[in-house]
Each structure stands twice: as C-alpha cells, then as structure tokens.
KEKEVEX-550566 format. One record per residue (C-alpha): residue in one letter; z, y, x. Coordinates in steps of 0.05 Angstrom, whole numbers, plus 5000, padded with zeros to 4 digits. Layout:
REM residues N
AZYX ...
***
This chain:
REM residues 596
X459648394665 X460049084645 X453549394608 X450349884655 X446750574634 X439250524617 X437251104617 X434951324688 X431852054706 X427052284758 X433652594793 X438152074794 X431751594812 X428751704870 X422651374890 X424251224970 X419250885026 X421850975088 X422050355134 X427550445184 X434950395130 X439750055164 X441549725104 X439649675023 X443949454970 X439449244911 X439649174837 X446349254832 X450849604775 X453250164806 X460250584789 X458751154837 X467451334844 X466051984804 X468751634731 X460751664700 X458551134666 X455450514711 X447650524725 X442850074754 X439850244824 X439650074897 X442750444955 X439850625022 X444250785088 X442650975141 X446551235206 X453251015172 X451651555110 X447951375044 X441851605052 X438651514983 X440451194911 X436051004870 X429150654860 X428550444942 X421850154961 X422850135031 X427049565073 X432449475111 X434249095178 X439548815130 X438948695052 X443648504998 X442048344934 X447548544882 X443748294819 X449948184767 X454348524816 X458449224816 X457249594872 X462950174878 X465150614940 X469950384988 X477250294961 X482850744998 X490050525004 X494351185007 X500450775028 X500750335083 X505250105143 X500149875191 X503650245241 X505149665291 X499549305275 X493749715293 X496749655360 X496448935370 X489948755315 X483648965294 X483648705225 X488349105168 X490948455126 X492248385076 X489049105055 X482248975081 X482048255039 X481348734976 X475549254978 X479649715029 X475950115068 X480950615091 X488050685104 X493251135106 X499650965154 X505951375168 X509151355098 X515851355084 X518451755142 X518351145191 X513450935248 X512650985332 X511251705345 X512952115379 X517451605415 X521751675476 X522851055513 X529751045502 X528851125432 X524050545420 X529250025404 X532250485349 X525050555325 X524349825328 X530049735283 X528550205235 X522049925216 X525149235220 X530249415167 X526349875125 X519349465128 X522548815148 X517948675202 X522248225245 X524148615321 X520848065363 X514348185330 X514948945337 X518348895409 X513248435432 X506348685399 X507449465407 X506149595481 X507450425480 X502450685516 X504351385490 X510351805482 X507752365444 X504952345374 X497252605399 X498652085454 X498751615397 X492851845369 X488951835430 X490951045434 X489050875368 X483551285378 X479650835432 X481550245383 X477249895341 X478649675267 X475349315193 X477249935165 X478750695180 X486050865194 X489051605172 X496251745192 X502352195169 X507952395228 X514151845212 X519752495197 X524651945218 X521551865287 X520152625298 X528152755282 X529152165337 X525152465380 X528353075382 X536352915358 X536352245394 X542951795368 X544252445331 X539352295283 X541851625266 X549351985249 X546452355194 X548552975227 X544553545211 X539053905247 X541254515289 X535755145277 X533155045354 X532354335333 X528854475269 X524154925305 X522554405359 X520753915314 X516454435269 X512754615338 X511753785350 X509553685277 X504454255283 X501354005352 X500853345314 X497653605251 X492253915305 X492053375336 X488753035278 X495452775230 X495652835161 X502053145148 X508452815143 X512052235107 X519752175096 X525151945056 X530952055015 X532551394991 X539250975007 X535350395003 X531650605072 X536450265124 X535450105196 X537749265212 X544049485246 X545749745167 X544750535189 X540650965137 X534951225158 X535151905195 X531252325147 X536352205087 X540652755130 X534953225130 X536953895099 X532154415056 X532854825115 X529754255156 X524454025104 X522554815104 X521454895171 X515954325174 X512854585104 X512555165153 X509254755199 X503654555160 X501955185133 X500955475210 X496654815219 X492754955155 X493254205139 X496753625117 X500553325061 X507953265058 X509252525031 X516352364999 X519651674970 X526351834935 X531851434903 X533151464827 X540851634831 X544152264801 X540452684854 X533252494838 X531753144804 X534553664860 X530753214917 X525053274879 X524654034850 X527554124931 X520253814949 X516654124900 X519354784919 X517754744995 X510854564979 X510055154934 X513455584985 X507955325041 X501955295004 X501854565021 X500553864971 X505153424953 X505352714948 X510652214928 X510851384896 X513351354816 X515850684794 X519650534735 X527250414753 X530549804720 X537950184722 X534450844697 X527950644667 X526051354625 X526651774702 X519051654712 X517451994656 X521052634664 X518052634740 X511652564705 X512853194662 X515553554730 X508553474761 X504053704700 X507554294689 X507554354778 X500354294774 X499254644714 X501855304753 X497555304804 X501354694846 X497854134883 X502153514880 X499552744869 X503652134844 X502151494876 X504050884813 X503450244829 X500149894776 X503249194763 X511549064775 X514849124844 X514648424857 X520748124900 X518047514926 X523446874938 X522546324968 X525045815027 X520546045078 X520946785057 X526847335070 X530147235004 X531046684951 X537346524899 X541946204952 X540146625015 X547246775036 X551846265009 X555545865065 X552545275051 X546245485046 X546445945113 X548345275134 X542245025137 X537545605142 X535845535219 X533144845200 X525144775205 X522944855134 X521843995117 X528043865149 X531444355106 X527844195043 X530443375057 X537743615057 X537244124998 X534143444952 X541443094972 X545443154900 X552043414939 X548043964984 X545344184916 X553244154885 X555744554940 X550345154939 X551045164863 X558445254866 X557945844916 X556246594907 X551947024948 X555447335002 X552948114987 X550448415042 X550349235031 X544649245079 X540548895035 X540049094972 X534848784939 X539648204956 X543948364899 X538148164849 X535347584865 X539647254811 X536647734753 X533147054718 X531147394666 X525847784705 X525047214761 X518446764751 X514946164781 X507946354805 X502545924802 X494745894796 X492746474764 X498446894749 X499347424704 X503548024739 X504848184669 X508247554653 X512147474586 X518347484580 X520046814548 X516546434608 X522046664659 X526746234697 X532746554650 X528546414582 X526845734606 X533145484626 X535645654563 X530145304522 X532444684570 X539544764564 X540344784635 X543845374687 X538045794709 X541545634777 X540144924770 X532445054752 X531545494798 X534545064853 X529644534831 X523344974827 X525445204899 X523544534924 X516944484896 X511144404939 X514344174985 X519244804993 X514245294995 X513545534918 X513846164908 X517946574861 X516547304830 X521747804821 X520648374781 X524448884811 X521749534781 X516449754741 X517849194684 X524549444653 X522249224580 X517448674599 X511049154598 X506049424641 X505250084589 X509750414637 X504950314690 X498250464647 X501251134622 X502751364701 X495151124720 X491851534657 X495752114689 X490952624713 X495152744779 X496252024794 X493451494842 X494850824862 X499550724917 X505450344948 X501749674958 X505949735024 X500749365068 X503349175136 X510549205118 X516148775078 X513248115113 X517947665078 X518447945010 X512748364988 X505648264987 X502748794945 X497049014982 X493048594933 X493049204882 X486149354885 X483848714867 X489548694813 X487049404787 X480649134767 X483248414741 X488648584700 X487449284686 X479149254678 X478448564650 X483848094639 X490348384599 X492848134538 X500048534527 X496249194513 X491049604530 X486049574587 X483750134624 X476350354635 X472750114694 X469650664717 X476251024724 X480250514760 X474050564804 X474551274803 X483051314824 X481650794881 X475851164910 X474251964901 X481652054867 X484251744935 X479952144977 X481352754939 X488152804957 X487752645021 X482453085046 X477552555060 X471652965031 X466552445062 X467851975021 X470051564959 X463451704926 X455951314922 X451351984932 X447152114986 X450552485050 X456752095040 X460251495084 X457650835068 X462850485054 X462249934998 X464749434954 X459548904931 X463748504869 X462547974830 X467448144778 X466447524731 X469347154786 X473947624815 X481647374830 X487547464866 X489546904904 X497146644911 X501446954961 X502246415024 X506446435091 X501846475150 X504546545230 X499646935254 X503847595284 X506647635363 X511347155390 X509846765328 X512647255273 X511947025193 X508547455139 X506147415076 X498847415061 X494747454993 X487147354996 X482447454939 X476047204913 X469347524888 X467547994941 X460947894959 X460448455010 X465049025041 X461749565084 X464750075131 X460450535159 X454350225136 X456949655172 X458448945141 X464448685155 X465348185106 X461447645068 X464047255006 X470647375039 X470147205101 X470647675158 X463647825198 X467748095257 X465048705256 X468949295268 X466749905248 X472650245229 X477050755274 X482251305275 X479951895228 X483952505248 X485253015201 X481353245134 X473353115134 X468853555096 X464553435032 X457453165060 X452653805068 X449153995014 X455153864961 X454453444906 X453153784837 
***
C-alpha cells in the first residue's frame, strides 16, 4: 500500500460534527485527483457534493470504512460507444466494472442522432461495421423515440444510469441527416448543406452536446464495406462546424485519423480549424506497427500547438490495442478459410468436436484466409509473433519470447499448428491476445512517454463497442495495476498522477468543472480500492444484449466501493442497483467558492 502524508494542518483538517451526511468514507488514504501526495482523512457528502474532508466526527446514514484503502475521485472514460446501449440498459459495462463514474459517448463520428427514419438502417450499419455491434442487437434494442439530436437528449435525459453519460454529435450521422445516401458516396458537402448541418450542430451544442466526434480513418467502414461518411468531409465542411461551436461557445471537436501518407495534413487541417474557432481539440495517439515513430512527431505537433496559446488533448491508451481471437469471438487464425466457414454456424461444442478430428484440422491448415477488405484487422490475425495466449493474470506487456510465433519455434512446430491447438482449449473458449498497435518493439515505453505528456489523457478503451474483438474498457483498472504497481519491462508511473489523468485531467478537458477532484463543493463520486488486491479479470463471452447478441466482458477485482452522486452503486464488485447517474448536458462549472 502506498505510504500516505503525515503531516496534516488545521486547513486541510477539519474538525466536522454535523449529524445529518448522507454518507462518510473513513480512514482511508486519499489521492484527492489533483497529483498531491496521498493523505489520511475521511470524507463527508452530503446532497450528492462532498461536503467536508478531513477529521469527521459526525455520522452518516451510511458509513464505509476504507482503513488500508485508496479512496480517489470518480474515474472518467473520455471515449466510449455506449450509444445504443443507454437506450436499452441502465448499467455502462464493462466501463462501470472499473472505477467509472462518467462517460463520454459520440466518438468517432458515429452514433443515432440526429436520425431520420429512413436513415436508421444506414446508421445501424455503420455502427455495426465500425463498432461491430451486430444489426439485430442495434435494430432490436434502439427503439428511436427521437429524430432530432435534442430529441435524443431529451430521451436519455428521463433515463436512469450507474454512471453519468456526456455526449459529442456523431459527424457521420449529422452528414446523414442532412446528405442522406449522399453521404455514404463520399460526395462532398454543398455550402447550403454545410450551413445546415452547422445550424443542427449548434442547436445540439445548446442543447447540452459536447461538441463533435469524426473520422478520417479508412479503417471506419459501414458492414455493407462503405467508408464512413465523414472521411469525405472537406476543410470547408470541418470549418463550418468549428464555426459552429464558436457561435455555441462550447464544445470539443474530437478526431481519430489513420497513419497513412496523409496523417500530417488531416491533422495540422484539425489543428488549424480549432485555432481558427477558438475551440479545443481532441484526438486518440497509438503507436502504429507499419509506422511506429508517427506518434511521436504528433506528440511534438501538440506541445508546440499548446505551447502557442492552443488547447488540444491526446487521448493514449496505455497498454497495446489488443485484438482479441477466439472461436466464439469475431476473429481468430482460421476465420475465413472454406473449411473453416464450414463449420462456423455450428453451436460452439459441436464445432469444437469437429475441429479435434485430425483431417478437419489438415484441411484448415492447408487453407489461407480468404481477405476480406472490409475487415482489416482480418489481415493480422496471423502476425504470431505479437499473438499470445491469455491466462490468469496476464501481463498486457507480455514478452516477446512467450508468443505463439516464439513458442512454436522453441517446439519446432508451425505456429499454425499451435495455435490451432491452443484454439481448442477450454473447451473452445481460450482466448487469444493480438497486439495490434501500441507494441511495435515489444514495449509499453511508447505508451508511458504519451501518458507523462502534459496534454495527454487516457482514452480509447472503446466501451460499448467492438463486441467481438475488443474489450478495453478495463484501462482504468489496468492503469493502476500495471502502470502503479505491477510492471517489470520498465518504469512505473506515480500513483497520484495516473489518479490525477483519470480524474481532474479527464474532467479538465471536457469541461466537467464539478468534478474529478476530493474537495469540498465537488460531485461525490468515488472509488474505494483495495489496491493490494486489485486485478483485471480475463475477458469472457457473455449473451446478455437484445435478441440475444454476444459481447465481450472483463470484470475486475478490489473495488470495495464506487459512488455516483453520493450514491453507492457498487459493493466489492457487485452492483447495488442503484442508479444515480444521468445525462449531463454540456460543460458544468467549478463548485462555488473555487478551490485554491
């Protein structure tokens, strides 16, 4: 456990007794979000707000005692794709399983609003192929009770969550909106188009959004193969909602880009509109394989952005963008060979009974993939020599001799063969880990460089989204793991600044002024952590989504407590079913007096 401060002053101290908290947190080590050093003391809410920290005599209707426990703010995931789901559940898994408190959705340029009715299956599709979230989940859990964006927001609004939900306009269904099949032909915006879609964007951003999120990355596709509407967007187009913004006085403008031979003129062209508007900008960094020095040069563009009086943030994720294969997920080694596709429709023990028969396993090892353009992390899931077997306890900074590719060749067997076999493990439900960015030369330093970056925060745990081969919404817990207690390859980083980037950092940059600090005045919302036992847990297939629809799930141990709004809604991971969280719209100010 880490050593808290001893020394304690009259101001930091107070001496409390009042009789009517809501709650107290006592004797806990507290790492208040602000990067200071950790310090004993107990907190006090009342009314949703922390009402006192300090020495608390008085009692609570509910008391938790956090001897040889952190106690840090809420944690607040800046990139999410709960878009869908806060329509059809309360509860933001896998997010909400790791300290999160608050959400941001919208990212990436894709989502439900605004939404014509004849538009919705083109939104459908989108999502499915950019998020893979499968169409009959999406067509039968999102019920449209809205065709404007505020009509959106007035839905979610009477909705009730485990967490607070913040939300960026989709760019890709605003173009729809207004360009209809247009959009979808990467045709360009005509100027009376632009300015409709600047007028929309504006109403939204009053209307309590927090700016916009697109994309300029090929790798955005819709499932019928189409890329996704906003990769047509002109500098003309991108100005006119930079305009937007600036009318509105608010909002972000949120960007993911591809690292091809036009990273640096989509970038400088983002940089520039938010310069030209007044307006911050935010955008994910990760550490190409096929161009792995890019993120450090983008990392140079913001400093010297910032540096001159710019306001941009880089979201880094902090471990490798991990691929996940298996035979009950999206992807694995043999996903599109014929005689594998063969038998893919099977239920998964049926399947797994034929793929143990010697000449099934001849065949599939004797075939190729059949590549499939439209999915392009397809073309990798043979790169052994960052593909790994998880099990209990694994290190997302695994070495680079206990891959499938070093393996097999320590057994003198095809790393097609082994990984075949490993596939069958568990009765077909093993998992395998792909690192598919963010681990070019077998090293997390990458990653720790971008997260020691003044203008940086985590991001891109993707939460709600890539149900069959992602589950990184387990970041948080992975940020104080690996990065605060466990690594081994280098150095680790200082707990009181991870705390700090998942909490005031966060909060910072998107406005939310309320929170992502332990002082008095500001949101109670909470982690209680027992960080000696703290772990990720493996990733597992559940069924839980409409008309039966797969995803992955990742769970976590060593939370004692998570509060929103002064409101428990778990206990030693398990939910309370409480739900205290709702729709925040727009930027909330700093609590009333500031903090010094």
């Amino acid at each position: 456990m880490i050593k808290a401060q001893r020394g304690r002053s009259d101001r930091d101290l107070r001496e409390v007794n009042m009789n009517n908290f809501d709650l107290v947190v006592r004797n806990g080590t507290v790492i208040d979000g602000s990067g200071g050093l950790p310090r004993q003391a107990d907190i006090a809410v009342r009314g949703g707000v922390i009402a006192a920290v300090g020495n608390i005599n008085g009692a609570g209707r509910e008391e938790i005692d956090a001897h040889g426990r952190l106690v840090t703010p809420g944690f607040i995931d800046v990139h999410t794709h709960y878009d869908g789901q806060v329509t059809w559940e309360n509860n933001l898994v896998p997010s909400t399983n790791h300290g999160v408190t608050t959400v941001v959705m919208g990212n990436c340029g894709v989502g439900f609003a605004p939404c014509k009715p004849e538009h919705r299956d083109m939104l459908i599709e989108l999502m499915e192929g950019v998020e893979d979230i499968p169409n009959v989940v999406l067509s039968e859990g999102v019920d449209w009770q809205w065709t404007s964006y505020p009509e959106y927001l007035d839905y979610l609004g009477r909705r009730q969550f485990d967490a607070d939900i913040c939300s960026y306009v989709p760019h890709a269904a605003l173009r729809t909106f207004v360009m209809g099949e247009r959009a979808f032909h990467r045709e360009p915006a005509t100027s009376e188009e632009i300015e409709t879609m600047a007028s929309l964007l504006e109403e939204s951003i009053r209307a309590g959004a927090f700016g916009f999120g697109t994309s300029q990355t090929m790798f955005h596709r819709s499932s019928d193969g189409r890329p996704t509407p906003t990769l047509a967007a002109t500098e003309e187009e991108y100005a006119g909602l930079a305009a937007a913004l600036d009318r509105a006085g608010a909002g972000l403008i949120q960007f993911v880009i591809e690292y091809n031979d036009d990273w640096e003129q989509v970038v400088d062209m983002g940089l520039r509109q938010a310069r030209a508007f007044g307006r911050p900008f935010t955008m994910s960094l990760v550490q190409s394989h096929g161009r792995p020095g890019i993120w450090r040069s983008i990392l140079d563009k913001f400093d010297e952005f910032n540096a001159t009086g710019g306001e941009a943030t880089l979201q880094a994720l902090p471990r490798p963008l991990g691929v996940l294969l298996g035979l009950e997920l999206t992807l694995n080694p043999f996903y599109s060979t014929p005689a594998y596709l063969a038998l893919a429709d099977m239920a998964l023990a049926d399947r797994v009974r034929e793929l143990r028969r010697p000449e099934v396993k001849e065949r599939i090892l004797s075939e190729a993939n059949d590549p499939d353009p439209d999915i392009q992390i397809g073309m990798r899931v043979r790169d052994f020599d960052q593909l790994y077997e998880m099990g209990e306890g694994f290190d997302y900074e695994p070495p680079a001799d206990s891959s499938i590719g070093a393996q097999a060749e320590r057994l003198g067997v095809s790393p097609e063969s082994l990984v075949y076999d490993k596939l069958l493990d568990k009765d077909g439900r093993n998992i395998l880990y792909l690192a598919f960015s963010n681990y070019a030369d077998f090293s997390l330093e990458p990653a720790r460089e971008m997260l020691l970056n003044q203008h940086a925060v985590p991001g891109l745990g993707d939460g709600g989204a890539h149900l069959g081969v992602i589950c990184d919404g387990s970041i948080y817990t992975h940020l104080l793991t690996h990065w605060g207690r466990d690594r081994t390859q280098g150095e680790k980083v200082p707990l009181p600044h991870l705390i700090h980037l998942m909490t005031e950092r966060c909060a910072e940059m998107m406005g939310l002024r309320d929170r992502g600090l332990i002082a008095p005045g500001y949101r109670a919302d909470l982690n209680v952590i027992d960080l000696d036992n703290l772990a990720v847990e493996l990733p597992r297939v559940v069924r839980d989504l409409p008309a039966g629809g797969r995803r992955l799930m990742q769970a976590a141990r060593g939370y004692t407590a998570t509060i929103v709004n002064g409101v428990t809604v778990s206990r030693d991971g398990k939910p309370t079913g409480a739900l205290p969280g709702h729709l925040v719209r727009g930027p909330q100010p700093a609590p009333s007096p500031c903090r010094t």
